[in-house]
Phi, psi and omega in degrees: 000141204249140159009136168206139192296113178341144175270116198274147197206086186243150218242131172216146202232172200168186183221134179268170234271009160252000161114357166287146205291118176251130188235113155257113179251127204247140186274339192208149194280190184011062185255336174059031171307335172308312163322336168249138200254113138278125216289331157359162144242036199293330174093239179213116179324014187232044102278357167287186172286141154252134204271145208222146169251143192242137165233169249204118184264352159308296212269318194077037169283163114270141162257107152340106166225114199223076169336303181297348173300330188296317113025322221264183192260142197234106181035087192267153173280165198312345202256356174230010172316090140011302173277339196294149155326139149295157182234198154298143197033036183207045196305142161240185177296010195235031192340291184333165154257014178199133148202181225252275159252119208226141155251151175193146165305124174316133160291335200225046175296118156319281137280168183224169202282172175323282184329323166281019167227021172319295204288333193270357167259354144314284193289044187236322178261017159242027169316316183070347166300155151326116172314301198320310186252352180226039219278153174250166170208150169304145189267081187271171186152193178195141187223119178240166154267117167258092226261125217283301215237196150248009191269072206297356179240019183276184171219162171303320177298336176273010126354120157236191255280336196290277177341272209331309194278356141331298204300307167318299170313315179295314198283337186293301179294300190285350179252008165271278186272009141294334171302304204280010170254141169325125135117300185258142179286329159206157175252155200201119205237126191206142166259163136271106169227153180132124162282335187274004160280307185138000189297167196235019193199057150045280193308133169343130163174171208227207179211159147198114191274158166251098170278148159292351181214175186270127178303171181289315175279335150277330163301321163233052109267348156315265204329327187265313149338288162333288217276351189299274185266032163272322176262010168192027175045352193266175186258144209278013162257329179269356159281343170287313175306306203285313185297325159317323173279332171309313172277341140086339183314301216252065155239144177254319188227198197169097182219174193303345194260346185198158156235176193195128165198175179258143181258154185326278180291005197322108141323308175284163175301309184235119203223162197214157132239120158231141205279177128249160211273313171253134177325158153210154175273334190214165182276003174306254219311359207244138225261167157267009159275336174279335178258019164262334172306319205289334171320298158300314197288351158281298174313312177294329174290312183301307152316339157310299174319306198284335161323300194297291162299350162081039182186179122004103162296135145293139186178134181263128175266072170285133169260132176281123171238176152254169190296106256272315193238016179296340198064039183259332195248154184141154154112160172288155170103181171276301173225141174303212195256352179272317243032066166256138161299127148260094175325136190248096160353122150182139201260117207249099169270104181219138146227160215282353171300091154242024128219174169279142226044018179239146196226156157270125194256161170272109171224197220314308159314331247216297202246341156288277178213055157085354186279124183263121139296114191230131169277007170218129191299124175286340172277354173269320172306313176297319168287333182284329189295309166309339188242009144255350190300000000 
């Protein structure tokens, strides 16, 4: 692949008729989605419930309670879809009537923005508990939806390559300015697809949490990273990659720019990572030959999935990023002079499937106590994977 040209993207933001931020990312210019008004009644976000974090002095956690999610709209039929473009007599979360890729603040958030943590940092400083063993926190934060296509029967695998780097381009624009707001500390960019995952909503569309704290799974691969490279000086993601590629059993895709395997240890039956060739901590930073790159090489993984069973795969998309205020990053190497990490951007593809009509559930070893059991030799998942791509 040859030089590529920045991928052109115009972008225009706005508000919807409770005051939440709506973003349009547009394939072609003077479409004026800034202009529809939504017609809505909604009242003013700052009347919802606010989400409170509990920390969970066993575990060393925050926990989410986030009450107003029970509220949120649960599999509506199609003709009452949200995500869909608004029409005549039929205003949605979308005021426009078309559009290529649009993000907007979650109606029914995990977290909720400042203003909507008013009452929980109250009942946090008239608590009377131990702080220690019963600390509370405002659940501050930001949660949008991105809705890949407008096309309510597509899937993210009917993509083609041009969207996918639409798409790419939005998680990029939102993990930049999430970052950059007080307060959260890492971003988190993910799909759902599937009722047997738990999604609540049909339409093609994704998640992107803003945490006020650094999750529980990066922290401790930072930590294993850290020790990773205090015992053997290399930095411990491109060497699990250099090693994957040495042994090749469990790789599935491959193009100059990202790899794609099943890892060694894979939890889920069928789980995926895929790397890009040069480190980056985050996706702001990932060059535009890798994000053009990166596009097939998805698409051909989701289609693999949906191969391998002969229907729709269930399946969680995570991107691993690092933490926007953590201080983790710098230095040449595995760890600086700080003792900081450098993180490696890479993206975790599972599904709750391992045969067809059959799923995997997380029950008592698995939900009890962290121990995972997995039914399938992760070099046969990589092979059975290779030979539908």
């Amino acid at each position: 692949m040859g030089p590529v040209e920045p991928y052109p993207i115009w972008k225009c933001a706005t508000r919807l008729a409770d005051g939440r931020e709506i973003i349009y990312f547009d394939e072609s210019p003077g479409l004026g989605r800034e202009a529809v008004k939504d017609t809505r009644d909604l009242g003013s976000i700052a009347d919802g419930r606010a989400s409170v974090l509990r920390w969970d002095p066993l575990a060393g956690e925050w926990v989410i309670i986030a009450e107003q999610r029970q509220d949120r709209t649960f599999l509506p039929p199609a003709e009452a879809c949200p995500l869909d473009p608004s029409a005549p007599g039929r205003p949605t979360e979308i005021p426009a009537s078309s559009y290529d890729v649009v993000a907007f603040e979650n109606r029914f958030p995990s977290l909720s923005a400042a203003e909507r943590t008013q009452h929980a940092a109250q009942e946090r400083r008239a608590g009377g508990v131990e702080p220690d063993l019963f600390a509370r926190r405002p659940g501050y934060g930001r949660c949008e939806i991105v809705c890949f296509t407008s096309d309510h029967d597509a899937s993210f695998a009917d993509l083609t390559p041009a969207r996918v780097r639409t798409v790419v381009e939005a998680w990029a624009d939102r993990t930049a300015s999430l970052s950059a707001l007080d307060g959260v500390e890492q971003v988190f960019c993910f799909e759902n697809r599937g009722k047997e995952i738990g999604v609540t909503l049909h339409h093609p569309h994704g998640q992107i949490y803003g945490y006020p704290f650094v999750t529980p799974r990066t922290a401790r691969v930072l930590d294993q990273a850290r020790q990773y490279a205090e015992r053997n000086g290399g930095n411990l993601f491109d060497d699990l990659v250099a090693g994957e590629l040495a042994a090749g059993s469990r790789v599935v895709a491959r193009n100059d720019h990202w790899t794609a395997f099943v890892p060694a240890a894979a939890r889920w039956p069928y789980e995926i990572l895929i790397f890009p060739a040069e480190r980056v901590p985050d996706l702001t930073l990932l060059p535009d030959v890798a994000r053009a790159a990166f596009c097939q090489i998805y698409l051909d993984v989701l289609r693999g999935l949906d191969a391998l069973f002969g229907s729709q795969a269930p399946y969680i998309a995570a991107w691993h990023q690092a933490p926007g205020r953590a201080g983790i990053l710098g230095g040449a190497g595995g760890v600086s002079s700080a003792g900081s990490v450098e993180f490696a951007l890479h993206l975790q593809v599972m599904t709750a499937r391992r045969a067809p009509g059959k799923l995997k559930f997380l029950a008592g070893s698995e939900s009890g106590m962290g121990v995972w059991i997995n039914d399938i030799v992760p070099e046969c998942a990589a092979r059975q994977l290779r030979e539908v791509m």
